[in-house]
PDB file with SEQRES, HELIX, SHEET and CRYST1 records, atoms N, CA, C and O in Angstrom:
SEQRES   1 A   71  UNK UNK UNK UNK UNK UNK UNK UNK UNK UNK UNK UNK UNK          
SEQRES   2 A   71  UNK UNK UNK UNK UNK UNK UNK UNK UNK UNK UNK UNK UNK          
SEQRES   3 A   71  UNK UNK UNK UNK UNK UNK UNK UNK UNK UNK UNK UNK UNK          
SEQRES   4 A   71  UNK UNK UNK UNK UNK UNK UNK UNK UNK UNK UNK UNK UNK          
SEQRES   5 A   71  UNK UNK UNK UNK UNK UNK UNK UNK UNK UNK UNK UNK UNK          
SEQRES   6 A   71  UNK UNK UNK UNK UNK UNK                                      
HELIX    1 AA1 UNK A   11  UNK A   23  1                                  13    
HELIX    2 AA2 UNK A   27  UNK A   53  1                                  27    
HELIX    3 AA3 UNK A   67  UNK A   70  1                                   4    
CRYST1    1.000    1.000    1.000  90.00  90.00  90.00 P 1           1          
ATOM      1  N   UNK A   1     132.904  12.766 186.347  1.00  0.00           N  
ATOM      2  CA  UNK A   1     132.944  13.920 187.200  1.00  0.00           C  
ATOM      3  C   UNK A   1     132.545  13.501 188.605  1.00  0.00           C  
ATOM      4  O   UNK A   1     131.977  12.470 188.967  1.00  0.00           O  
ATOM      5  N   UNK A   2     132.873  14.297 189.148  1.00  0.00           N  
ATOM      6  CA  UNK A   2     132.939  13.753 191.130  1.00  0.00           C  
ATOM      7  C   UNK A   2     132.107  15.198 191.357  1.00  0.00           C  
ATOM      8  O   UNK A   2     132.272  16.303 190.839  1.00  0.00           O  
ATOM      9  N   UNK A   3     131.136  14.709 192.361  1.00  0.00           N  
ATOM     10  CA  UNK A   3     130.171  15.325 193.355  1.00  0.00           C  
ATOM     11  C   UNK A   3     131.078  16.139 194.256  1.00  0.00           C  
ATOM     12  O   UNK A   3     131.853  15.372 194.828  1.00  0.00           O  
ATOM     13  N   UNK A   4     131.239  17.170 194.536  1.00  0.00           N  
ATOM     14  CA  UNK A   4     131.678  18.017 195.453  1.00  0.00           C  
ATOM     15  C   UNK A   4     130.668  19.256 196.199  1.00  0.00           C  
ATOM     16  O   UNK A   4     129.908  20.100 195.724  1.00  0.00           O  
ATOM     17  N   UNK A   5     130.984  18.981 197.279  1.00  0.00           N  
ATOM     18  CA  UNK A   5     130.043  19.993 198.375  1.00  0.00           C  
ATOM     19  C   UNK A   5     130.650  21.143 198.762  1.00  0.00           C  
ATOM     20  O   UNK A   5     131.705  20.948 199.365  1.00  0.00           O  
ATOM     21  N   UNK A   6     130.301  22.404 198.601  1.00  0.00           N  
ATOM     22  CA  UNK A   6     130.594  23.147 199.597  1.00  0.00           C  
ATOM     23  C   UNK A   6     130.146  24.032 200.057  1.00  0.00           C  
ATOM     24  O   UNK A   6     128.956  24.159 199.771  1.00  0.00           O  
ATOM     25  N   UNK A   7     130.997  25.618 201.398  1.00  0.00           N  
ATOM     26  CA  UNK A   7     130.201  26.153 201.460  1.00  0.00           C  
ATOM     27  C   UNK A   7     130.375  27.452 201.079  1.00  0.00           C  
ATOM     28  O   UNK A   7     131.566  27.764 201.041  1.00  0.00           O  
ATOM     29  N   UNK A   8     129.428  28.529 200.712  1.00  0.00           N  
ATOM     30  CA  UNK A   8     129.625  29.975 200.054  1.00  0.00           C  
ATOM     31  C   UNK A   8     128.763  30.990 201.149  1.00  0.00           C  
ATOM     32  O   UNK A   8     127.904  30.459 201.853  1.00  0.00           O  
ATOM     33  N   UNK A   9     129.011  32.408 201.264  1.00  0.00           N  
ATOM     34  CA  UNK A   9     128.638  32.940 201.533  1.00  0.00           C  
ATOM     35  C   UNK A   9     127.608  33.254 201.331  1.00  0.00           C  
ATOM     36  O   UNK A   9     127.188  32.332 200.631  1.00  0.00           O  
ATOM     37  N   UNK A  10     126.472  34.261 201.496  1.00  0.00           N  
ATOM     38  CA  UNK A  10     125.503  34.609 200.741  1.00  0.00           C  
ATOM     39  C   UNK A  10     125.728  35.440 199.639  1.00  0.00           C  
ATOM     40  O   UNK A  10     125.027  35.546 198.633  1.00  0.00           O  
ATOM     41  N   UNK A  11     126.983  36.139 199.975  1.00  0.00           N  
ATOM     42  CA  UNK A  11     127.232  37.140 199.035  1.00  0.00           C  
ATOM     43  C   UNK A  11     127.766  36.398 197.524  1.00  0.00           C  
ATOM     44  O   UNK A  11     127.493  36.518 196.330  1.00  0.00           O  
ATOM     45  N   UNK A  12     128.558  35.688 198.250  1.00  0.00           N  
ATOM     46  CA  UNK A  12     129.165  34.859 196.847  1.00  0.00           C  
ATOM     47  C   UNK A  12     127.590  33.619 196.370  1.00  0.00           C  
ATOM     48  O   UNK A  12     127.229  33.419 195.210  1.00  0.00           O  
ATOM     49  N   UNK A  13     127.105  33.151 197.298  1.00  0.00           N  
ATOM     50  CA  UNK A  13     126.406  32.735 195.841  1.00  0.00           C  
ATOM     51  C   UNK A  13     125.233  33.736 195.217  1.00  0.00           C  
ATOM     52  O   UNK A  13     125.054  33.637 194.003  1.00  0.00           O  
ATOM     53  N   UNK A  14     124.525  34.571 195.859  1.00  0.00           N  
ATOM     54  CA  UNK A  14     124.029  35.555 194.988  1.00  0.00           C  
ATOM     55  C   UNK A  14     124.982  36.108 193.745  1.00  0.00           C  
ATOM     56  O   UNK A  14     124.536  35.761 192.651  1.00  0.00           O  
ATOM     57  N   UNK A  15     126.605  37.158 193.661  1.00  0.00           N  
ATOM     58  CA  UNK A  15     127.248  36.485 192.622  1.00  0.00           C  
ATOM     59  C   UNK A  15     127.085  35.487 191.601  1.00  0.00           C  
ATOM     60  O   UNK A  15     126.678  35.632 190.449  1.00  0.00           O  
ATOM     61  N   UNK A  16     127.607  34.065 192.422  1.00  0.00           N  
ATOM     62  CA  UNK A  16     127.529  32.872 191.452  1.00  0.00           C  
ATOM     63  C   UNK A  16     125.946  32.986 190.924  1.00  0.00           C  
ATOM     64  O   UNK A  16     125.915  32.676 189.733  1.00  0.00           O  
ATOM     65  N   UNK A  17     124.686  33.319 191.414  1.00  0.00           N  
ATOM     66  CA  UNK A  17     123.697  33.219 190.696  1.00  0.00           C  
ATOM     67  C   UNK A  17     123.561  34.101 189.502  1.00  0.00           C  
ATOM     68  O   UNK A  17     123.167  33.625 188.438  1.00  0.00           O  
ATOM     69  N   UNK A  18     123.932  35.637 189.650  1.00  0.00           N  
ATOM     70  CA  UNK A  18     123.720  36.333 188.939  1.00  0.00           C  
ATOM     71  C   UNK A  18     124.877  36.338 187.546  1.00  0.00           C  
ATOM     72  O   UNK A  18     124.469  36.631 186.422  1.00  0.00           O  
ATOM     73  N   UNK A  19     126.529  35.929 187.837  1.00  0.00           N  
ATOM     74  CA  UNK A  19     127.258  35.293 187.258  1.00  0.00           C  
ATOM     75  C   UNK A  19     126.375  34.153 186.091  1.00  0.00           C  
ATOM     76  O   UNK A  19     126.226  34.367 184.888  1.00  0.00           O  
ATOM     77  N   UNK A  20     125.980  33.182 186.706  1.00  0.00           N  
ATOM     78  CA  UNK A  20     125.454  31.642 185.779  1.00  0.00           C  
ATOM     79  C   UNK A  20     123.902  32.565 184.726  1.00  0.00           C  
ATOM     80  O   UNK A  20     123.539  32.405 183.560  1.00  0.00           O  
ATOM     81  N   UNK A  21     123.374  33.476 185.830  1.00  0.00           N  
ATOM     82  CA  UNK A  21     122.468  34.090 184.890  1.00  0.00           C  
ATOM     83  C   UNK A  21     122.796  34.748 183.339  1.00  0.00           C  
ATOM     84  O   UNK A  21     122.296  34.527 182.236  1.00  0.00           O  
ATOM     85  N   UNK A  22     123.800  35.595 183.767  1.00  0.00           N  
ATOM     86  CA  UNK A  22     124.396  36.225 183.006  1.00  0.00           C  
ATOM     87  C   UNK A  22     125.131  35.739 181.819  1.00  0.00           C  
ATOM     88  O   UNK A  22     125.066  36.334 180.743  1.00  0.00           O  
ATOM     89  N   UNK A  23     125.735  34.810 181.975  1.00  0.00           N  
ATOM     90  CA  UNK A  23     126.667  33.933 181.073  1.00  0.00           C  
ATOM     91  C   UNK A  23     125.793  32.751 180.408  1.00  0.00           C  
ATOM     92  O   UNK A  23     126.066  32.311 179.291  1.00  0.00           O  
ATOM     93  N   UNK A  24     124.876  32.342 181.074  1.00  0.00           N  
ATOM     94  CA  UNK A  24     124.154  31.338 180.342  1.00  0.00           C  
ATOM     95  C   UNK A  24     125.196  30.305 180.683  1.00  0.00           C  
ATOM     96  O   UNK A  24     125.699  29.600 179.809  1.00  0.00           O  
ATOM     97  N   UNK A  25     125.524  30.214 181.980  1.00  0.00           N  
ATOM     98  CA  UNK A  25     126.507  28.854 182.371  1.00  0.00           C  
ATOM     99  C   UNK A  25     125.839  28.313 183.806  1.00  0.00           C  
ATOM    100  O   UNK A  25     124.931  28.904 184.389  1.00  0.00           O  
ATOM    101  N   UNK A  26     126.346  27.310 184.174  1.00  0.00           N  
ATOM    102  CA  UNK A  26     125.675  26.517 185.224  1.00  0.00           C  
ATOM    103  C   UNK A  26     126.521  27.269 186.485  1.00  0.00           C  
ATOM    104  O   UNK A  26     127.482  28.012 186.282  1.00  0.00           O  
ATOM    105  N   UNK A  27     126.174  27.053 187.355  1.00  0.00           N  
ATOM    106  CA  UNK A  27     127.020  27.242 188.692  1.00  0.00           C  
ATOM    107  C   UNK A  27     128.262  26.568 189.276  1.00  0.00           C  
ATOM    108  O   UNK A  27     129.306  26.849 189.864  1.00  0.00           O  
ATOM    109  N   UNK A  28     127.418  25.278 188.682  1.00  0.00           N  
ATOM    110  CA  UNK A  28     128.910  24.211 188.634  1.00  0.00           C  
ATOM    111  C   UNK A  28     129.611  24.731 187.674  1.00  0.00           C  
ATOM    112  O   UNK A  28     130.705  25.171 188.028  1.00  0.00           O  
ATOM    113  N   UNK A  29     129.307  24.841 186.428  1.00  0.00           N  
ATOM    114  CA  UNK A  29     130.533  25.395 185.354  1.00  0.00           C  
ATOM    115  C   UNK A  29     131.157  26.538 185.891  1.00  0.00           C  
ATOM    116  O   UNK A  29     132.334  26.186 185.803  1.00  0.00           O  
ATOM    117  N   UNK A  30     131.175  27.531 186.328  1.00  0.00           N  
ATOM    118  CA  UNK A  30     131.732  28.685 187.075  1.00  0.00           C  
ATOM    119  C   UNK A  30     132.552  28.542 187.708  1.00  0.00           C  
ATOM    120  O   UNK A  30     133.624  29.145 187.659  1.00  0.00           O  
ATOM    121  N   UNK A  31     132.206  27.643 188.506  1.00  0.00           N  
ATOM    122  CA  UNK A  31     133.188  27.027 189.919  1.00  0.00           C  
ATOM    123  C   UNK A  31     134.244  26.454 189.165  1.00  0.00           C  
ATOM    124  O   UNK A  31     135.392  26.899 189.145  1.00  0.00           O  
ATOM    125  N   UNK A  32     133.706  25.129 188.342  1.00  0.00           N  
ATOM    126  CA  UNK A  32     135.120  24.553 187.724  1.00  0.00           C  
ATOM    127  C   UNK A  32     136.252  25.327 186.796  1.00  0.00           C  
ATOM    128  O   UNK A  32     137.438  25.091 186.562  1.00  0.00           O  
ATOM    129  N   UNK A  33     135.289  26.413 186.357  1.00  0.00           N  
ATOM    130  CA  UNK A  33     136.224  27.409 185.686  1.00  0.00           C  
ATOM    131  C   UNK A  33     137.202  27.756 186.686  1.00  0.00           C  
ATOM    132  O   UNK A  33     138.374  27.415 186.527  1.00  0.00           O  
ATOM    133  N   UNK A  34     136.782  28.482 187.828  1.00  0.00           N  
ATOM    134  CA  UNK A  34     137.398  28.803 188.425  1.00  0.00           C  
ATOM    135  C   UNK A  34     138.447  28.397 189.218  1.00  0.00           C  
ATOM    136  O   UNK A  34     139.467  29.018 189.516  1.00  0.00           O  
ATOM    137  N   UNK A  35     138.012  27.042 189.599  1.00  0.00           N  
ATOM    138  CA  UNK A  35     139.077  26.254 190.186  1.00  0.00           C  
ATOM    139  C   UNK A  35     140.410  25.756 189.035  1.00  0.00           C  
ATOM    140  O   UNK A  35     141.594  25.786 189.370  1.00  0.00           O  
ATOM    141  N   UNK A  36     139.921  25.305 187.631  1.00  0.00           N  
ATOM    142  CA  UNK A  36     141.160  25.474 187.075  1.00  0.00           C  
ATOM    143  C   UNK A  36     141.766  26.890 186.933  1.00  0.00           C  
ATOM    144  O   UNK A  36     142.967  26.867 186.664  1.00  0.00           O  
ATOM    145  N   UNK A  37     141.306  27.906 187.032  1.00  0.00           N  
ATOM    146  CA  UNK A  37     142.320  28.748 186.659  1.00  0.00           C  
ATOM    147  C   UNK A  37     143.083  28.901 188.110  1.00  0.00           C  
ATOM    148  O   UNK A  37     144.294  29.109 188.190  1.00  0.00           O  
ATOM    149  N   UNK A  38     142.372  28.795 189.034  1.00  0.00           N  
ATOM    150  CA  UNK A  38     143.191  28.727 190.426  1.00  0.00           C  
ATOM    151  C   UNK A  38     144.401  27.612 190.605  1.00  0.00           C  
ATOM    152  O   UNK A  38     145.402  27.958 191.233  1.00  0.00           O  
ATOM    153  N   UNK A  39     144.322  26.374 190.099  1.00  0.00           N  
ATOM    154  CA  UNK A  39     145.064  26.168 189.597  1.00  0.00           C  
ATOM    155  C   UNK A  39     146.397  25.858 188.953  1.00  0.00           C  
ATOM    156  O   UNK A  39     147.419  25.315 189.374  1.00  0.00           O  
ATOM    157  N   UNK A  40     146.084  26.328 187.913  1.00  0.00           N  
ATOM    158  CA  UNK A  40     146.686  27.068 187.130  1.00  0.00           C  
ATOM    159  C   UNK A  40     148.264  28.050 186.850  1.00  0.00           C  
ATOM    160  O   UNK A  40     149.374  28.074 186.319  1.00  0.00           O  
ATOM    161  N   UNK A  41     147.299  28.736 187.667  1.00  0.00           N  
ATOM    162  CA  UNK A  41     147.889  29.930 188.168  1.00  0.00           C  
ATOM    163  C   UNK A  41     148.896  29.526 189.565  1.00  0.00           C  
ATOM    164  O   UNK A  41     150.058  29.869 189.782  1.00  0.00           O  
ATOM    165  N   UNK A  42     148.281  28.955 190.121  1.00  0.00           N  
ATOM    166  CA  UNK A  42     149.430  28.355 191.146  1.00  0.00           C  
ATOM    167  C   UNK A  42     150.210  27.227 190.758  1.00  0.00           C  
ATOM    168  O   UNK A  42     151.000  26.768 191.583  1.00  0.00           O  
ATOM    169  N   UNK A  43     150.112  26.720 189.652  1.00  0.00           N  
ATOM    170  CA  UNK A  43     150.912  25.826 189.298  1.00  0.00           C  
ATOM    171  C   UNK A  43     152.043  26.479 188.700  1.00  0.00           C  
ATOM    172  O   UNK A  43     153.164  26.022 188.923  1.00  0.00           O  
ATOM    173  N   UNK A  44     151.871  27.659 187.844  1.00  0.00           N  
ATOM    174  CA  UNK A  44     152.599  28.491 187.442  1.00  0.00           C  
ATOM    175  C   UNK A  44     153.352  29.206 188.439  1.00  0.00           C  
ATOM    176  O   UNK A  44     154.583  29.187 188.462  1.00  0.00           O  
ATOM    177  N   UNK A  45     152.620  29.855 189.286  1.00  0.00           N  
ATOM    178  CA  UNK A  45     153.593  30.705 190.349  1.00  0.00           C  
ATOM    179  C   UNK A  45     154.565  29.642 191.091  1.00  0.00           C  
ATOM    180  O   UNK A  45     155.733  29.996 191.253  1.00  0.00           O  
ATOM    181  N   UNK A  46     154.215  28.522 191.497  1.00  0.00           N  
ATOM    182  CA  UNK A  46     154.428  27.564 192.237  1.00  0.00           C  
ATOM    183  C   UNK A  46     156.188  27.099 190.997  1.00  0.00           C  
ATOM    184  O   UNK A  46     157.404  27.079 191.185  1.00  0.00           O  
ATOM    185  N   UNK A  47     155.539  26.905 190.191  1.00  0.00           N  
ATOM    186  CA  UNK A  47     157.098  26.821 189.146  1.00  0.00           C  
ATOM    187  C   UNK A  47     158.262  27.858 189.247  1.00  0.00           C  
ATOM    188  O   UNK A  47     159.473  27.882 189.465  1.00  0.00           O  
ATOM    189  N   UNK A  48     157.301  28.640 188.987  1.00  0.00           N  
ATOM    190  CA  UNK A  48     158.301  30.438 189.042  1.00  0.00           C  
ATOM    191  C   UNK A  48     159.261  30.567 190.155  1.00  0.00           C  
ATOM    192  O   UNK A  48     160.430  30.938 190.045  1.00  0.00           O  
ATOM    193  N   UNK A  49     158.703  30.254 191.147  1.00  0.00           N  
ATOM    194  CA  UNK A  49     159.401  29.996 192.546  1.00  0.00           C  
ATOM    195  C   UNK A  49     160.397  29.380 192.692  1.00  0.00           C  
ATOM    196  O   UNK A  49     161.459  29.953 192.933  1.00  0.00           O  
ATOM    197  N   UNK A  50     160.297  28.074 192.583  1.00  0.00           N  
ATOM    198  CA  UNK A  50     161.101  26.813 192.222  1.00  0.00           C  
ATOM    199  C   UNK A  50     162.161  27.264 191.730  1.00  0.00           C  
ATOM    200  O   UNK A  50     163.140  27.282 192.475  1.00  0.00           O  
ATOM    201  N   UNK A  51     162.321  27.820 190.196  1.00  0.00           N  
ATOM    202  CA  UNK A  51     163.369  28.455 189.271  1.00  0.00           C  
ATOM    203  C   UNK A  51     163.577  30.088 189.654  1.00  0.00           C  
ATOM    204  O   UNK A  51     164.344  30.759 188.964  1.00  0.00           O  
ATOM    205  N   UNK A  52     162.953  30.607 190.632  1.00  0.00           N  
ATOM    206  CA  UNK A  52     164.252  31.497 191.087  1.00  0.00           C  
ATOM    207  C   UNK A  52     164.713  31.390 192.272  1.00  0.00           C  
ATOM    208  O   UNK A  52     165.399  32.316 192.704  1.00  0.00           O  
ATOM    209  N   UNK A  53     164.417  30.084 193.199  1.00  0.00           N  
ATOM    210  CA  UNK A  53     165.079  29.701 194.549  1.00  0.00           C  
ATOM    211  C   UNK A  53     166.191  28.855 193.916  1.00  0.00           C  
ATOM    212  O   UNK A  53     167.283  28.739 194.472  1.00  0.00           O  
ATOM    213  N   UNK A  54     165.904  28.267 192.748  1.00  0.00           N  
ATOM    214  CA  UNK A  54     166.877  27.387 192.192  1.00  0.00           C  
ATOM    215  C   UNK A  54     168.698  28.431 191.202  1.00  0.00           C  
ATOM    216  O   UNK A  54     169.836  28.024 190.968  1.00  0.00           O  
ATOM    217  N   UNK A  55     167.923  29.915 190.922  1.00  0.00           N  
ATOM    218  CA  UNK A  55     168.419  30.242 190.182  1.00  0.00           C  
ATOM    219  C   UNK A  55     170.119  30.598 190.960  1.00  0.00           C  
ATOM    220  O   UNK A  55     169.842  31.164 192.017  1.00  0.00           O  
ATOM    221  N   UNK A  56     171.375  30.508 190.866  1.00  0.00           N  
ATOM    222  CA  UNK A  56     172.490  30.791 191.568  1.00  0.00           C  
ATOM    223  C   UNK A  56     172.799  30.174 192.715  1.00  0.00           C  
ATOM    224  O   UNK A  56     173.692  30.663 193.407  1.00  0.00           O  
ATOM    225  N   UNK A  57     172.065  28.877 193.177  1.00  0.00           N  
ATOM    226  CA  UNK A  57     172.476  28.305 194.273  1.00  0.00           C  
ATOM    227  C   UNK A  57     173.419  27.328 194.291  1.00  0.00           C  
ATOM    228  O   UNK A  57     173.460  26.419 195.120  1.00  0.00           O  
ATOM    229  N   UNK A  58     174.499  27.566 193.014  1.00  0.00           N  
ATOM    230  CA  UNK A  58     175.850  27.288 193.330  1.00  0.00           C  
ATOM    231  C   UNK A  58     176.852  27.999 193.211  1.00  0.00           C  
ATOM    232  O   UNK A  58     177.989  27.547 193.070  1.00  0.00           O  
ATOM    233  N   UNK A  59     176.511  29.391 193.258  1.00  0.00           N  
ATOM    234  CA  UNK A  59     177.397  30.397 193.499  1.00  0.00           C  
ATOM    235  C   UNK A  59     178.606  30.589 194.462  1.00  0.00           C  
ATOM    236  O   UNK A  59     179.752  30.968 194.221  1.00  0.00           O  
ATOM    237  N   UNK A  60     178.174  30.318 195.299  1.00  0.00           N  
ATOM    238  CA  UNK A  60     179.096  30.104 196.380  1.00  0.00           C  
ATOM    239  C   UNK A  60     179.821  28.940 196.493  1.00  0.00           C  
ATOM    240  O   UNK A  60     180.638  28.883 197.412  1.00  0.00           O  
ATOM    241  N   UNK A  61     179.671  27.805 195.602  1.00  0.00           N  
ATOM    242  CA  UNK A  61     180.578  26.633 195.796  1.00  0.00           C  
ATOM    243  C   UNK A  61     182.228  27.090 194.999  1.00  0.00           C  
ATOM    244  O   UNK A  61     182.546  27.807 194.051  1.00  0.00           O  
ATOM    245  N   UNK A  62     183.049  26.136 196.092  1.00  0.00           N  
ATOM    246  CA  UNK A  62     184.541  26.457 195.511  1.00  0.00           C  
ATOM    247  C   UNK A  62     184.962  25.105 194.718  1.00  0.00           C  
ATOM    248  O   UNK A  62     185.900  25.040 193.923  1.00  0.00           O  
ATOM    249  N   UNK A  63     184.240  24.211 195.017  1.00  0.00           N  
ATOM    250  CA  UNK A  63     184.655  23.029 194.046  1.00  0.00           C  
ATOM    251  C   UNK A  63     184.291  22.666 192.795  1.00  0.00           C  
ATOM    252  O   UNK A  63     184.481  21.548 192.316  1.00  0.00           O  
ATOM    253  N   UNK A  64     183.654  23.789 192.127  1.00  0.00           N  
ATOM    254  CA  UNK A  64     183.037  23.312 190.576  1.00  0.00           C  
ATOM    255  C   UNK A  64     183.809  24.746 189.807  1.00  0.00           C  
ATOM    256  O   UNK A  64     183.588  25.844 190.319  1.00  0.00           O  
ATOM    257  N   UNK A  65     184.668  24.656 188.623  1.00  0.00           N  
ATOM    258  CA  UNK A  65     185.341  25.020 188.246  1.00  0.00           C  
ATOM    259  C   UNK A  65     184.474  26.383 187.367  1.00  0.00           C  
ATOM    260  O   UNK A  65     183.618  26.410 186.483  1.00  0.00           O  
ATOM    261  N   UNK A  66     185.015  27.135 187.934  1.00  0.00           N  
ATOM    262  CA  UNK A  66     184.655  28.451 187.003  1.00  0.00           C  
ATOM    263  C   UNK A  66     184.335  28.124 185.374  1.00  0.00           C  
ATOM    264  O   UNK A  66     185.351  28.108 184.679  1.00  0.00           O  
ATOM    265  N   UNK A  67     183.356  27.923 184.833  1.00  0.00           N  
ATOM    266  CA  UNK A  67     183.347  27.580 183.343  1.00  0.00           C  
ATOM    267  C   UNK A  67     183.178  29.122 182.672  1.00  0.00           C  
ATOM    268  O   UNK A  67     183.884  28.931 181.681  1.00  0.00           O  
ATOM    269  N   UNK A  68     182.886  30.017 182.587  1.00  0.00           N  
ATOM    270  CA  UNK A  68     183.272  31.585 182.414  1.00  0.00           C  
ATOM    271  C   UNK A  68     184.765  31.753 181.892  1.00  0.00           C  
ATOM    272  O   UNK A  68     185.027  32.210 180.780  1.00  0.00           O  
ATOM    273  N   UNK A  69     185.701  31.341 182.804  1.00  0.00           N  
ATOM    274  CA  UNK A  69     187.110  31.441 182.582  1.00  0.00           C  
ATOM    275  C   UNK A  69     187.424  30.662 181.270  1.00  0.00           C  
ATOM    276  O   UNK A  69     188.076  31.176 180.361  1.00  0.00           O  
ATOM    277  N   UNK A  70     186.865  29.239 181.212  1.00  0.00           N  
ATOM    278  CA  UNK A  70     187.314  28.443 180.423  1.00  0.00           C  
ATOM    279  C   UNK A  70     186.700  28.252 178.812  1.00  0.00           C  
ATOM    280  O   UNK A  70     187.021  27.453 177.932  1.00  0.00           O  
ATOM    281  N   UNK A  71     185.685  29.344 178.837  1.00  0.00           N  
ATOM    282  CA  UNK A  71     185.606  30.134 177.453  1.00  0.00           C  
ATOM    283  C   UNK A  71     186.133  31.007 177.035  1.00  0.00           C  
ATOM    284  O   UNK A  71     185.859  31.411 175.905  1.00  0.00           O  
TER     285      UNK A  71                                                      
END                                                                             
């Protein structure tokens, strides 16, 4: 595991304190939770994207043969 610094509000680490209280988890564990689901989640949206910028962008070509017709 790698040492990472950063910085929080007061509001957020009062949160993160009362959070790690609550759960019986560390502060660091919270964070890393959190950062994988952040993530995550953007790895996912980040895909989603991909496959519907990708979805019909050869619609408009005239050189690839209608395969529709040829079923």
């Amino acid at each position: 595991m790698l040492r990472t610094q950063i910085y929080l509000t007061e509001n957020e680490r009062s949160s993160l304190i009362e959070l790690a209280a609550a759960s019986g988890k560390s502060q660091s564990e919270l964070i890393r939770e959190a950062v994988d689901r952040l993530t995550a989640q953007f790895g996912k949206t980040r895909r989603r994207e991909v496959i519907d910028n990708a979805a019909g962008m050869w619609k408009h070509r005239t050189d690839i043969p209608d395969f529709r017709e040829r079923h």
